[in-house]
Predicted model as a PDB file, atoms N, CA, C, CB and O in Angstrom, pLDDT in the B-factor column:
MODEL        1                                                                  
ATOM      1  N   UNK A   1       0.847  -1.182   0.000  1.00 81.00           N  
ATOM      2  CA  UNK A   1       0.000   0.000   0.000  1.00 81.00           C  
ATOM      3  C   UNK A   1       0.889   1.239   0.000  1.00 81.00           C  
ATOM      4  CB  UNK A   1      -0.962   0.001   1.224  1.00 81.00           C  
ATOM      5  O   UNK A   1       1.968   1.349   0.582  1.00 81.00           O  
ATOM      6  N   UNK A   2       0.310   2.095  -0.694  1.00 93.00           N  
ATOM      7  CA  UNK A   2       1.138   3.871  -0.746  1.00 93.00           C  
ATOM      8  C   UNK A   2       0.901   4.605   0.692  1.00 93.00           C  
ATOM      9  CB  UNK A   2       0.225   5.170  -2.153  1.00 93.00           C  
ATOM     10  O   UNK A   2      -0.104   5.129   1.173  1.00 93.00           O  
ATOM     11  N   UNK A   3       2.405   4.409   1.254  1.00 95.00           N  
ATOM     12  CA  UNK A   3       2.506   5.401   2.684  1.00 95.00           C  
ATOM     13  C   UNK A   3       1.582   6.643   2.531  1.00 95.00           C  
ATOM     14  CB  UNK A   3       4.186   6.053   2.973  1.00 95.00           C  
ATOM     15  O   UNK A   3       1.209   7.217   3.554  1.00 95.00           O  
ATOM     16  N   UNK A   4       1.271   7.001   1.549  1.00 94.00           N  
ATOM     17  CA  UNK A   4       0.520   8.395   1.998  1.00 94.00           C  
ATOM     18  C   UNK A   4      -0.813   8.046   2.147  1.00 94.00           C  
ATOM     19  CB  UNK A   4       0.602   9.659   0.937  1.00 94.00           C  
ATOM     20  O   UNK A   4      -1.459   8.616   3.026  1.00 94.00           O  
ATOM     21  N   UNK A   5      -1.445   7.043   1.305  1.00 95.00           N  
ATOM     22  CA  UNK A   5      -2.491   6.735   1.464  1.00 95.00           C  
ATOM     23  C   UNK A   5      -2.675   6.157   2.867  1.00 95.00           C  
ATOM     24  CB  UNK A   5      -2.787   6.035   0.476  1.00 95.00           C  
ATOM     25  O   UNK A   5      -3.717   5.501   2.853  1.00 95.00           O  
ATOM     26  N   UNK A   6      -2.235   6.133   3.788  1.00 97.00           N  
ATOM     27  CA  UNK A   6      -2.168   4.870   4.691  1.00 97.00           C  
ATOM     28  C   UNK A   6      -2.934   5.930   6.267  1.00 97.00           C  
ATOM     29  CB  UNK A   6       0.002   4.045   4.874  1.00 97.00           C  
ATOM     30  O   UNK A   6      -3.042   7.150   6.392  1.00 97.00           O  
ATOM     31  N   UNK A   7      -3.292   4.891   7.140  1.00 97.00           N  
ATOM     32  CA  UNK A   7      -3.731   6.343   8.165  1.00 97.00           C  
ATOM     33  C   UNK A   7      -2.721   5.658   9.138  1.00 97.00           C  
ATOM     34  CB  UNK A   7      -5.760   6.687   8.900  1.00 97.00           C  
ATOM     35  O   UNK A   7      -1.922   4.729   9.021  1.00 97.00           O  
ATOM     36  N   UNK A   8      -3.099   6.533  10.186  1.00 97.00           N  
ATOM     37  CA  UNK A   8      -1.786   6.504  11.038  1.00 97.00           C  
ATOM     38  C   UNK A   8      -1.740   5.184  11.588  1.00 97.00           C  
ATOM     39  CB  UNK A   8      -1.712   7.600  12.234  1.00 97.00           C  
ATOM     40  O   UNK A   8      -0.589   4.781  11.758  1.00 97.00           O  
ATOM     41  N   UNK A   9      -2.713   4.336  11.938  1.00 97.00           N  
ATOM     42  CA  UNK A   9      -2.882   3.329  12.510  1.00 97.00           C  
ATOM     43  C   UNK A   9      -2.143   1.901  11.238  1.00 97.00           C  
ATOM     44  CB  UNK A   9      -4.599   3.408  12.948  1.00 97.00           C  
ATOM     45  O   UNK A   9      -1.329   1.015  11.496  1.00 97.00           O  
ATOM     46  N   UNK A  10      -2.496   2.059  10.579  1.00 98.00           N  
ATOM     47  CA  UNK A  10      -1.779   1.086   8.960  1.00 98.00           C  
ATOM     48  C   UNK A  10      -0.459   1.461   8.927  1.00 98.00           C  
ATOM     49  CB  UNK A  10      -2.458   1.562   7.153  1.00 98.00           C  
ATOM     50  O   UNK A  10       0.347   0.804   8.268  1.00 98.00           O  
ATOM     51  N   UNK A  11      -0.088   2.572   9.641  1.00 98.00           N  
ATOM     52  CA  UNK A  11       1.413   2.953   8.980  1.00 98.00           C  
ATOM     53  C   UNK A  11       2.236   2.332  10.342  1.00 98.00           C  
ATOM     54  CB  UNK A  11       1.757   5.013   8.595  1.00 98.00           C  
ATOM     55  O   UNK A  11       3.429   2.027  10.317  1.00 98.00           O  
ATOM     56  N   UNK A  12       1.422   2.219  11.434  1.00 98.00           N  
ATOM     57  CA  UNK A  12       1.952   2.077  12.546  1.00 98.00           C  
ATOM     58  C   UNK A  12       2.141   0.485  12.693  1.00 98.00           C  
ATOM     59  CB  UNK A  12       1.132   2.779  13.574  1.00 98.00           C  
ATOM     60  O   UNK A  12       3.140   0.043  13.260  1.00 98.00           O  
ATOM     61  N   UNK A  13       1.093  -0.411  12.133  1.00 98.00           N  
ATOM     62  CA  UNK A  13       0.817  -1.770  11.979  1.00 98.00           C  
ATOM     63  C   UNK A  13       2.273  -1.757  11.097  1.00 98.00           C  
ATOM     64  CB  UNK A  13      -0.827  -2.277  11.218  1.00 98.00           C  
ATOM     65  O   UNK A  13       3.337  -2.020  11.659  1.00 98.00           O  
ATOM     66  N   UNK A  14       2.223  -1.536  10.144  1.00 98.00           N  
ATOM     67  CA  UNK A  14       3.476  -2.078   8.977  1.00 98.00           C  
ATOM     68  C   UNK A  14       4.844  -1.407   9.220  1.00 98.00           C  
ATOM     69  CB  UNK A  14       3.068  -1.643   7.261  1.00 98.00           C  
ATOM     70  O   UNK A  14       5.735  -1.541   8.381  1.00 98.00           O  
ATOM     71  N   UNK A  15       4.976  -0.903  10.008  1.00 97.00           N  
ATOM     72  CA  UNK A  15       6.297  -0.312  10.862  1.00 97.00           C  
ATOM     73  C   UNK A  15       6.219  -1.217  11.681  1.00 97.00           C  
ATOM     74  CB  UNK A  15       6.357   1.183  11.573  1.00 97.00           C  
ATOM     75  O   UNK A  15       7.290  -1.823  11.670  1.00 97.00           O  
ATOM     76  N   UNK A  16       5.357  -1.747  12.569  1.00 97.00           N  
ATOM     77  CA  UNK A  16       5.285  -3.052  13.593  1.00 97.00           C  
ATOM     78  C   UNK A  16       6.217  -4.857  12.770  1.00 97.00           C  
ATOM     79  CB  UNK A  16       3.038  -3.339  13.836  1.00 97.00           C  
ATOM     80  O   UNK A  16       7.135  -5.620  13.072  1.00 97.00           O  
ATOM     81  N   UNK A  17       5.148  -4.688  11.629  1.00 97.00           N  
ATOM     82  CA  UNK A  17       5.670  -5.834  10.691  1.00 97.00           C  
ATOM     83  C   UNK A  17       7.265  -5.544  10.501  1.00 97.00           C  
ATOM     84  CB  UNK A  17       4.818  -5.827   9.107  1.00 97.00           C  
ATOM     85  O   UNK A  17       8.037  -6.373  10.984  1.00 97.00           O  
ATOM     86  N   UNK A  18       7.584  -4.860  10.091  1.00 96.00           N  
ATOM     87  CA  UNK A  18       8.821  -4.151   9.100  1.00 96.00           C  
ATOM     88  C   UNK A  18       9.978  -5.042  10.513  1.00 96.00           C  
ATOM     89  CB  UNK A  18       8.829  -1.581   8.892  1.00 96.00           C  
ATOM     90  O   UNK A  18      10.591  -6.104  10.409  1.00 96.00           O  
ATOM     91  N   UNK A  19       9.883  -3.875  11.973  1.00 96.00           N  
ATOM     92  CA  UNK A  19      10.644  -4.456  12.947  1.00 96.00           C  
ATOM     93  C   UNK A  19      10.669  -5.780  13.322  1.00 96.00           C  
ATOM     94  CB  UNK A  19      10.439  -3.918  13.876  1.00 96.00           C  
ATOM     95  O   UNK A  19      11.673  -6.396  13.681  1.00 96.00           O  
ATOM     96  N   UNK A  20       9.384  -6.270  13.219  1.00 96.00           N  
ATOM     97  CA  UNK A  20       9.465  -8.174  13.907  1.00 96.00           C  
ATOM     98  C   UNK A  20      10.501  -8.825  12.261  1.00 96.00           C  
ATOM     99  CB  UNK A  20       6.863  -9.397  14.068  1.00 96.00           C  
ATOM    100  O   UNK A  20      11.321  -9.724  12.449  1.00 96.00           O  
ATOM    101  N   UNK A  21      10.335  -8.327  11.000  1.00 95.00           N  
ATOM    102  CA  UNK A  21      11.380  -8.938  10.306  1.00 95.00           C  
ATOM    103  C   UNK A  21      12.678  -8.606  10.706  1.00 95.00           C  
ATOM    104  CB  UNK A  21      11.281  -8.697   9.031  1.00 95.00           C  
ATOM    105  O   UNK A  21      13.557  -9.451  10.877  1.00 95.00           O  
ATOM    106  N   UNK A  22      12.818  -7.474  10.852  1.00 94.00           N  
ATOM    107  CA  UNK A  22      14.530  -7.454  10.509  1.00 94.00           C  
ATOM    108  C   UNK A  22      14.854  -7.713  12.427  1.00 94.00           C  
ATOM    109  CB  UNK A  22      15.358  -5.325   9.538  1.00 94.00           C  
ATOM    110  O   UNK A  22      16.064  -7.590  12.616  1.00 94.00           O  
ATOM    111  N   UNK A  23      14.165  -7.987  13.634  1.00 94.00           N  
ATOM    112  CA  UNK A  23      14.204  -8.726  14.614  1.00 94.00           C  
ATOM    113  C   UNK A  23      14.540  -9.979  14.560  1.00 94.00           C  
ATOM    114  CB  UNK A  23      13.304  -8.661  15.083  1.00 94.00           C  
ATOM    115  O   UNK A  23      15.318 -10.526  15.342  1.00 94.00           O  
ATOM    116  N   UNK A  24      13.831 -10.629  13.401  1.00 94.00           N  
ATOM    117  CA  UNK A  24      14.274 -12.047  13.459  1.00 94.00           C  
ATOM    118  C   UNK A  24      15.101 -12.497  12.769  1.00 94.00           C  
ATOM    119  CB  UNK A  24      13.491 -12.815  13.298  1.00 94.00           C  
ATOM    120  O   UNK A  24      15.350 -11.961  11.689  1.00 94.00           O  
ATOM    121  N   UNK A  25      15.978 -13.969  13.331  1.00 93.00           N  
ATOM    122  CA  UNK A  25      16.830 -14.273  13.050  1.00 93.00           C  
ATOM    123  C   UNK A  25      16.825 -14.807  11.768  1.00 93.00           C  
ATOM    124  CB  UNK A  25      17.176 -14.794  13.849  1.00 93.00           C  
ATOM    125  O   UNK A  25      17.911 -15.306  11.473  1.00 93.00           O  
ATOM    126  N   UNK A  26      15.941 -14.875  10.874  1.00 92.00           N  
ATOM    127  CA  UNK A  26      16.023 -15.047   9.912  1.00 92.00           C  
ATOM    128  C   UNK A  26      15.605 -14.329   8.694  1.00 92.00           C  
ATOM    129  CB  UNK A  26      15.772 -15.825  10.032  1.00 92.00           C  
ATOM    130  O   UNK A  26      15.010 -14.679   7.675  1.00 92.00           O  
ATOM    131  N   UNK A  27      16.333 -12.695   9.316  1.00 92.00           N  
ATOM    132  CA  UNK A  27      15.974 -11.717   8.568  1.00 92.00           C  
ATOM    133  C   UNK A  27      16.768 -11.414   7.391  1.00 92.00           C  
ATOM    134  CB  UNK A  27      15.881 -10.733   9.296  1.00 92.00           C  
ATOM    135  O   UNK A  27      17.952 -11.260   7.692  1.00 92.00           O  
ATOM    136  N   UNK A  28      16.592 -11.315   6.505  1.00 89.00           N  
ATOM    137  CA  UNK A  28      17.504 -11.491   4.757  1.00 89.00           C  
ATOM    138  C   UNK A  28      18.215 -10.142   5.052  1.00 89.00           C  
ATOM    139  CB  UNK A  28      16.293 -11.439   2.814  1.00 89.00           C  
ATOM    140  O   UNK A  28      17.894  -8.993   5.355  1.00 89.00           O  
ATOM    141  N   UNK A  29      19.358 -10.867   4.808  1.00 91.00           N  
ATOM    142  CA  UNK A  29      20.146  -9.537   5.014  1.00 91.00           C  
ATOM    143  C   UNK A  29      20.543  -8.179   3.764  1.00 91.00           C  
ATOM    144  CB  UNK A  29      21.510 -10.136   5.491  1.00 91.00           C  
ATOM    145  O   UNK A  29      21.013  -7.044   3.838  1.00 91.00           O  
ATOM    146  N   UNK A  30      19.987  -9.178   2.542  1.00 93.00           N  
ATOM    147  CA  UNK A  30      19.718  -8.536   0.915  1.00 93.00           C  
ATOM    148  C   UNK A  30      18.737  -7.773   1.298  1.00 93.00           C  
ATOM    149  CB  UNK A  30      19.229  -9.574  -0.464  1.00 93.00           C  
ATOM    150  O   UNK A  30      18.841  -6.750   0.622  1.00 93.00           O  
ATOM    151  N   UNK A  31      17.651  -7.665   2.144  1.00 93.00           N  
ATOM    152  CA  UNK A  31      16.781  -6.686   2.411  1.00 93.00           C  
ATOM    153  C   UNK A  31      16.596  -5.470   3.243  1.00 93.00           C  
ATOM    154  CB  UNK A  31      16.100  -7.181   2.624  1.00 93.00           C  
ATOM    155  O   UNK A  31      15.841  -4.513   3.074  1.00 93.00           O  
ATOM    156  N   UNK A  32      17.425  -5.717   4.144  1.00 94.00           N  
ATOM    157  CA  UNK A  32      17.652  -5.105   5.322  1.00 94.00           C  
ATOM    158  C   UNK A  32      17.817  -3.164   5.390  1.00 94.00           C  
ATOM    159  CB  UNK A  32      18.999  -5.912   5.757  1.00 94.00           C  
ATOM    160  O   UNK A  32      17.718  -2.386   6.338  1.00 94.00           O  
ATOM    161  N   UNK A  33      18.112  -2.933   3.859  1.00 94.00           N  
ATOM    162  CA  UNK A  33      17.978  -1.681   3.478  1.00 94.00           C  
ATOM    163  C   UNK A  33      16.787  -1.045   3.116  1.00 94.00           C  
ATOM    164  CB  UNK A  33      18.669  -1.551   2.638  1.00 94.00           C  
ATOM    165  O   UNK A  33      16.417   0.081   3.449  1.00 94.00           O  
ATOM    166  N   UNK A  34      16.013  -2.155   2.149  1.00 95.00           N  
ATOM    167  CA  UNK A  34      14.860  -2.164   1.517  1.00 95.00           C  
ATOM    168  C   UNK A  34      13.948  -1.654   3.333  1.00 95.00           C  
ATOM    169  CB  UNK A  34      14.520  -4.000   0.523  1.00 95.00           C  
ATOM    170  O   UNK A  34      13.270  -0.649   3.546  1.00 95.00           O  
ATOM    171  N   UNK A  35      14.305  -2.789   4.319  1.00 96.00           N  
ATOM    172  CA  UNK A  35      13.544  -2.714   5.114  1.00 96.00           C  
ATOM    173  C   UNK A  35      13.421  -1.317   5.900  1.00 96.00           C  
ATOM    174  CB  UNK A  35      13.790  -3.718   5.754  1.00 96.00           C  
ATOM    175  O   UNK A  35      12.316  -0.782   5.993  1.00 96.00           O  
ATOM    176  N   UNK A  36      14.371  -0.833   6.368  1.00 96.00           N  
ATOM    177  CA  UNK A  36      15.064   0.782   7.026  1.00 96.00           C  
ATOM    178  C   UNK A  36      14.955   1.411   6.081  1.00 96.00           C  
ATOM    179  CB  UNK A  36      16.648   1.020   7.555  1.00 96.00           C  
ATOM    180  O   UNK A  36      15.510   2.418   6.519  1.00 96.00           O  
ATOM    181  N   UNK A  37      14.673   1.682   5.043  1.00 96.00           N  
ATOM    182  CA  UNK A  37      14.217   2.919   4.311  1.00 96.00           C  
ATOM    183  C   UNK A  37      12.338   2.718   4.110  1.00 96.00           C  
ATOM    184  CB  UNK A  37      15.205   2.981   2.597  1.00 96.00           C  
ATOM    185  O   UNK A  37      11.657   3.685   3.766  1.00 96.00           O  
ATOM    186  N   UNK A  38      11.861   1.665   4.321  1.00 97.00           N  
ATOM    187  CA  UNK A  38      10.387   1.897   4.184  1.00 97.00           C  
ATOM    188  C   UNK A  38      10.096   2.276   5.869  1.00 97.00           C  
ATOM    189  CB  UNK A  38       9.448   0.353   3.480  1.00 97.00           C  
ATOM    190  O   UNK A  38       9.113   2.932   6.214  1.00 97.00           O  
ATOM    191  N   UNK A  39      11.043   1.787   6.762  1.00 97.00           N  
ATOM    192  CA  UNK A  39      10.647   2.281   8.400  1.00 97.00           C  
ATOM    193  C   UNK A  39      10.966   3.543   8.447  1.00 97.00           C  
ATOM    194  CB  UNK A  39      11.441   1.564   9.687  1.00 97.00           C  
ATOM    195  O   UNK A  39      10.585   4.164   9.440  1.00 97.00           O  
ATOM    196  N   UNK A  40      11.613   4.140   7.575  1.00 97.00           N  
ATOM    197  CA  UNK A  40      11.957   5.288   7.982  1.00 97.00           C  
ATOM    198  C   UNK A  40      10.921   6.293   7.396  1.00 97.00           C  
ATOM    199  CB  UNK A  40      13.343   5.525   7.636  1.00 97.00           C  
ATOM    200  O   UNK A  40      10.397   7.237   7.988  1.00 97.00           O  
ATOM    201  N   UNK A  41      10.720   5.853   5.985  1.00 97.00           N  
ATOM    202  CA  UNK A  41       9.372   6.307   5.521  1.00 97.00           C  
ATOM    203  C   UNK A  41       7.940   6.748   6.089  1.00 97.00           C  
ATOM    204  CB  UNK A  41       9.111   5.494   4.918  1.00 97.00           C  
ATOM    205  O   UNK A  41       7.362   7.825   5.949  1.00 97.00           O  
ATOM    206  N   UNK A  42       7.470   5.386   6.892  1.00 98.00           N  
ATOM    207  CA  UNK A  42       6.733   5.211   7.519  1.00 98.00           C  
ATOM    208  C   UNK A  42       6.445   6.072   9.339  1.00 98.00           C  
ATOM    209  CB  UNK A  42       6.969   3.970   7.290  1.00 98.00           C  
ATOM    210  O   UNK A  42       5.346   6.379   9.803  1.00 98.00           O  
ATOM    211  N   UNK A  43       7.733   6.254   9.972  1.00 98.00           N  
ATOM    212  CA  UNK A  43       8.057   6.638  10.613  1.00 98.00           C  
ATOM    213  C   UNK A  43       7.677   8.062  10.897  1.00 98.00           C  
ATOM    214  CB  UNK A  43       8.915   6.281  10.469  1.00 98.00           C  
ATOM    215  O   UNK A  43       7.270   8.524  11.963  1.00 98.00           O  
ATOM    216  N   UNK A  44       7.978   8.966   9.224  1.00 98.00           N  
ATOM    217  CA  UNK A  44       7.984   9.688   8.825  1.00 98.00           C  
ATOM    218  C   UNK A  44       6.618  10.333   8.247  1.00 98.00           C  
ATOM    219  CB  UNK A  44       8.819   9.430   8.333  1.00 98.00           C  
ATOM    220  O   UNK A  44       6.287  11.508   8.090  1.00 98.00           O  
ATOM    221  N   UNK A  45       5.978   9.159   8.002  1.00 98.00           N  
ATOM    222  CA  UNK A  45       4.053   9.440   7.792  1.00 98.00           C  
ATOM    223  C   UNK A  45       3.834   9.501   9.317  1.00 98.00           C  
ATOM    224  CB  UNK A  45       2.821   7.831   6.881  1.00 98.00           C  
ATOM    225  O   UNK A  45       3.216  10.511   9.653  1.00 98.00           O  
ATOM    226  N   UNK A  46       4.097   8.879  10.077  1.00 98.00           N  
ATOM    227  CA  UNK A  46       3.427   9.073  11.380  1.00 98.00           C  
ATOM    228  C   UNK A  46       3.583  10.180  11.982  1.00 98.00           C  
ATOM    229  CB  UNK A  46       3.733   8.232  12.244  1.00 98.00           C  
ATOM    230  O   UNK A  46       2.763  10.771  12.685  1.00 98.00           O  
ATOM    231  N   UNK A  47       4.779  10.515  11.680  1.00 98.00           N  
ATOM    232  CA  UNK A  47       4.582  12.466  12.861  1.00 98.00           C  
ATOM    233  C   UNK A  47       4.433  13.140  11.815  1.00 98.00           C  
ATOM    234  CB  UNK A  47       6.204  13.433  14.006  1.00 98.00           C  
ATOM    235  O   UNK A  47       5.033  14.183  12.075  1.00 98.00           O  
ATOM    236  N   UNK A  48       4.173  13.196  11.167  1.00 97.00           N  
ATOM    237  CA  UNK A  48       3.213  14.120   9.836  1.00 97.00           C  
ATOM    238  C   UNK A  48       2.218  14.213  10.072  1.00 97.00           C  
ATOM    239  CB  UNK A  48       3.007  13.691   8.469  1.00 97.00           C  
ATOM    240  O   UNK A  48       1.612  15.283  10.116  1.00 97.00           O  
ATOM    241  N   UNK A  49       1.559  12.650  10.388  1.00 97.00           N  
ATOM    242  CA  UNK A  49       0.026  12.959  10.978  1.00 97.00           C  
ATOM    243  C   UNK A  49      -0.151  12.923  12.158  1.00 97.00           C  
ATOM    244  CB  UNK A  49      -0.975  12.161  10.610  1.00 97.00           C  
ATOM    245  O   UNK A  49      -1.313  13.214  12.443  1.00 97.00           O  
ATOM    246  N   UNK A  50       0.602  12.649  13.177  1.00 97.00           N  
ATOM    247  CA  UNK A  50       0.509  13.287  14.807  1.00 97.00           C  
ATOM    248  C   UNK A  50       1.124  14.899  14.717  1.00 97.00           C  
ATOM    249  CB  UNK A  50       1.689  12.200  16.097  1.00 97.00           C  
ATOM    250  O   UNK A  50       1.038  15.436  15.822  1.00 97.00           O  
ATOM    251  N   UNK A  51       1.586  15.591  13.905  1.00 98.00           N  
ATOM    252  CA  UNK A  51       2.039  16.900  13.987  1.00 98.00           C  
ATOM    253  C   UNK A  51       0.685  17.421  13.674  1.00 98.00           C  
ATOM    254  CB  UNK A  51       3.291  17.344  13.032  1.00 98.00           C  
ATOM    255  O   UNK A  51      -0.003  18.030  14.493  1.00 98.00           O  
ATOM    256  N   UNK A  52       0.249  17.093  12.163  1.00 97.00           N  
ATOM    257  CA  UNK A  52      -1.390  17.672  11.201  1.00 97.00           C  
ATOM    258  C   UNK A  52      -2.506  17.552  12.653  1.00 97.00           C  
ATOM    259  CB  UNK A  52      -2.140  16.052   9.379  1.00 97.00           C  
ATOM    260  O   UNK A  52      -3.297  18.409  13.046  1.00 97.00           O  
ATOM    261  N   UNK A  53      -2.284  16.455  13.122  1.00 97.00           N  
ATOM    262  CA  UNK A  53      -3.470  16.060  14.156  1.00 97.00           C  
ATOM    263  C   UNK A  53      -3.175  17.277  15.510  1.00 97.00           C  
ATOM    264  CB  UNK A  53      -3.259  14.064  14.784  1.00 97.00           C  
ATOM    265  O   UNK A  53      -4.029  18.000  16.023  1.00 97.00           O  
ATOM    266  N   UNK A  54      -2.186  17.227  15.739  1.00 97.00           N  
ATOM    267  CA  UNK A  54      -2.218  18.285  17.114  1.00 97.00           C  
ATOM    268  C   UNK A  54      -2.245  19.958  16.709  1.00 97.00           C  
ATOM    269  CB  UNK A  54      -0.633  18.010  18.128  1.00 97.00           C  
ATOM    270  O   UNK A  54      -2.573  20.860  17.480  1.00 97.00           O  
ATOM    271  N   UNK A  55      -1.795  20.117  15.245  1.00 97.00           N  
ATOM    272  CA  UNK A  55      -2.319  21.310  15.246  1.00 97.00           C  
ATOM    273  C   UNK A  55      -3.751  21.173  15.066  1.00 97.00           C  
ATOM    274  CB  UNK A  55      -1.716  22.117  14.308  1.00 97.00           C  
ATOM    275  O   UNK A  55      -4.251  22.058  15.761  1.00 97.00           O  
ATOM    276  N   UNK A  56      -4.679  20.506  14.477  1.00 97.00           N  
ATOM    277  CA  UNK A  56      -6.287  20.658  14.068  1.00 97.00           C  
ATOM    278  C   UNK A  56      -6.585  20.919  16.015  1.00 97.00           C  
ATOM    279  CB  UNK A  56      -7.275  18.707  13.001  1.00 97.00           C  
ATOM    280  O   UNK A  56      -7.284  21.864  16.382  1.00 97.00           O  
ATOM    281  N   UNK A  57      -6.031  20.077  16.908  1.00 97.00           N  
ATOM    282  CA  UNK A  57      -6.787  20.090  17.707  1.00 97.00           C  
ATOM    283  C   UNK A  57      -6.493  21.316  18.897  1.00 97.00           C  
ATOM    284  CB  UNK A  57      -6.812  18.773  18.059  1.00 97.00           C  
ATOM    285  O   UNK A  57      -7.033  21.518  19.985  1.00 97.00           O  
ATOM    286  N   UNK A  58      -5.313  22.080  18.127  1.00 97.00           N  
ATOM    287  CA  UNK A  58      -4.607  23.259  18.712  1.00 97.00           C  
ATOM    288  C   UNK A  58      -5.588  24.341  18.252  1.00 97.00           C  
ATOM    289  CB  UNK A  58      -2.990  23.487  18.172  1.00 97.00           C  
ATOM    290  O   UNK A  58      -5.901  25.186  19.091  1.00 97.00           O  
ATOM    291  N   UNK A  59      -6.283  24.448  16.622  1.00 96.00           N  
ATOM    292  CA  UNK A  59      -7.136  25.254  16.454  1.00 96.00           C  
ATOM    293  C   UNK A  59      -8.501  24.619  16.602  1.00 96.00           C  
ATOM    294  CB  UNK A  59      -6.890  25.847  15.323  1.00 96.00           C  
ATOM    295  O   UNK A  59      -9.261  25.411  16.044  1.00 96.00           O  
ATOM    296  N   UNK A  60      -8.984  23.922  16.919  1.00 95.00           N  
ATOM    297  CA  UNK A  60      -9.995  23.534  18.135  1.00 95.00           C  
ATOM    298  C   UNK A  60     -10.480  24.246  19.132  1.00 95.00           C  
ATOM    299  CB  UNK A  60      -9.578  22.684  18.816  1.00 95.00           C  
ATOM    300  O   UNK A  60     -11.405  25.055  19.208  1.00 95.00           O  
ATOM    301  N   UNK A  61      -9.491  23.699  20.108  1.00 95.00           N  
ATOM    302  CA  UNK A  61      -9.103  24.254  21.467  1.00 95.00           C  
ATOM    303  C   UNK A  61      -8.882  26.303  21.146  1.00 95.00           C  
ATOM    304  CB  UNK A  61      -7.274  23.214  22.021  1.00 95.00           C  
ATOM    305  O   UNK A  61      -9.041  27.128  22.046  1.00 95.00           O  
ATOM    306  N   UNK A  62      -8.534  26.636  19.800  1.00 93.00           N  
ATOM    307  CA  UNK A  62      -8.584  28.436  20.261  1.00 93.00           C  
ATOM    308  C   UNK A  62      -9.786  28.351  19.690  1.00 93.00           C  
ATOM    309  CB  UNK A  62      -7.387  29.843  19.569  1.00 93.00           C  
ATOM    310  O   UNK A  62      -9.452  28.080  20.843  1.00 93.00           O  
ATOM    311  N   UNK A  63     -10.843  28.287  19.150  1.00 93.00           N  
ATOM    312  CA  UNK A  63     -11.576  28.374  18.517  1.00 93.00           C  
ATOM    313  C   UNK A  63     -12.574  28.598  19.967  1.00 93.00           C  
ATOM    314  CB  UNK A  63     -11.608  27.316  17.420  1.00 93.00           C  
ATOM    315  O   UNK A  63     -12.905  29.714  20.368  1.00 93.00           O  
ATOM    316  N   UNK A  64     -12.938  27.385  20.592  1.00 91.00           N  
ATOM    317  CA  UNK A  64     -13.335  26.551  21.625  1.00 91.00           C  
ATOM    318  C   UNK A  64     -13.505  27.753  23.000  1.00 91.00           C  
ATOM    319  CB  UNK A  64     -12.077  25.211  21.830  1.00 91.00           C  
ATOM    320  O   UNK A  64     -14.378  27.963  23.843  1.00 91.00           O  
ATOM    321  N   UNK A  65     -12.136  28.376  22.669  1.00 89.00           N  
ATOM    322  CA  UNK A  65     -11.693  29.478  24.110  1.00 89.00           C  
ATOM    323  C   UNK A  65     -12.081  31.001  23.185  1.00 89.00           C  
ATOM    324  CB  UNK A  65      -9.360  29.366  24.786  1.00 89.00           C  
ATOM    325  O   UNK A  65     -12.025  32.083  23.770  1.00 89.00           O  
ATOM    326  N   UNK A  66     -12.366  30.936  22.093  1.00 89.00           N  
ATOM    327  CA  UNK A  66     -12.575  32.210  21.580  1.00 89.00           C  
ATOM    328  C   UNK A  66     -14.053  32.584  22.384  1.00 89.00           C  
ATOM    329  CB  UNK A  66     -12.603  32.191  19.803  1.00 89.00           C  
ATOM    330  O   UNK A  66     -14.585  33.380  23.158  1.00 89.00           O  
ATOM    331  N   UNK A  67     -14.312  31.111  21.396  1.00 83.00           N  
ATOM    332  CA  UNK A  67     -16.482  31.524  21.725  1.00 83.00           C  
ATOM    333  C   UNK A  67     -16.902  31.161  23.020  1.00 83.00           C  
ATOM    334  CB  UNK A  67     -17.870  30.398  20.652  1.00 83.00           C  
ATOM    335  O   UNK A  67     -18.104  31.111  23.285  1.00 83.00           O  
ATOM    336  N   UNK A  68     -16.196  30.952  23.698  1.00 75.00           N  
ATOM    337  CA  UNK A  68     -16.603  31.382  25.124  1.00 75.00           C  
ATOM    338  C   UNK A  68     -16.037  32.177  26.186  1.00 75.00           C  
ATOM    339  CB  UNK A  68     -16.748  30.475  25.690  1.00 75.00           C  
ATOM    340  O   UNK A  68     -16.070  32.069  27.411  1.00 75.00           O  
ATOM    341  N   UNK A  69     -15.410  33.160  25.243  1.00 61.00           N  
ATOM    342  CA  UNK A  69     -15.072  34.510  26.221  1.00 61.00           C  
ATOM    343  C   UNK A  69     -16.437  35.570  26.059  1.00 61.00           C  
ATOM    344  CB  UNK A  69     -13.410  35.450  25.580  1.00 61.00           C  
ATOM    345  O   UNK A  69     -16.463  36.641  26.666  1.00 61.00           O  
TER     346      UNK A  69                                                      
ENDMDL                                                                          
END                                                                             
């Protein structure tokens, strides 16, 4: 699946997968790059969308404190 398409929870699952391979001992070592550049990828979708997510809920919260002054 395309990291961008992915939500945070899918990106977090296949960053989960990614580590239990190259954890195990019978992790291909021909891949092992392949593997650390899609974790890093992935890694990289996730505080994209925990950054996007805490600002929405940063203008929330002023929004929230506007209309009830």
């Amino acid at each position: 699946m395309d990291i961008d398409n992915m939500t945070y929870t899918q990106a977090v699952t296949a960053l989960e997968e990614i580590v239990g391979k190259m954890q195990s001992p019978d992790c291909d070592i021909d891949h092992l790059a392949e593997y650390t550049s899609r974790a890093l990828a992935l890694m990289n979708h996730c505080k994209t969308k925990l950054r996007k997510t805490e600002e929405d809920v940063q203008r929330c919260l002023e929004t929230l404190s506007q209309n009830t002054l």
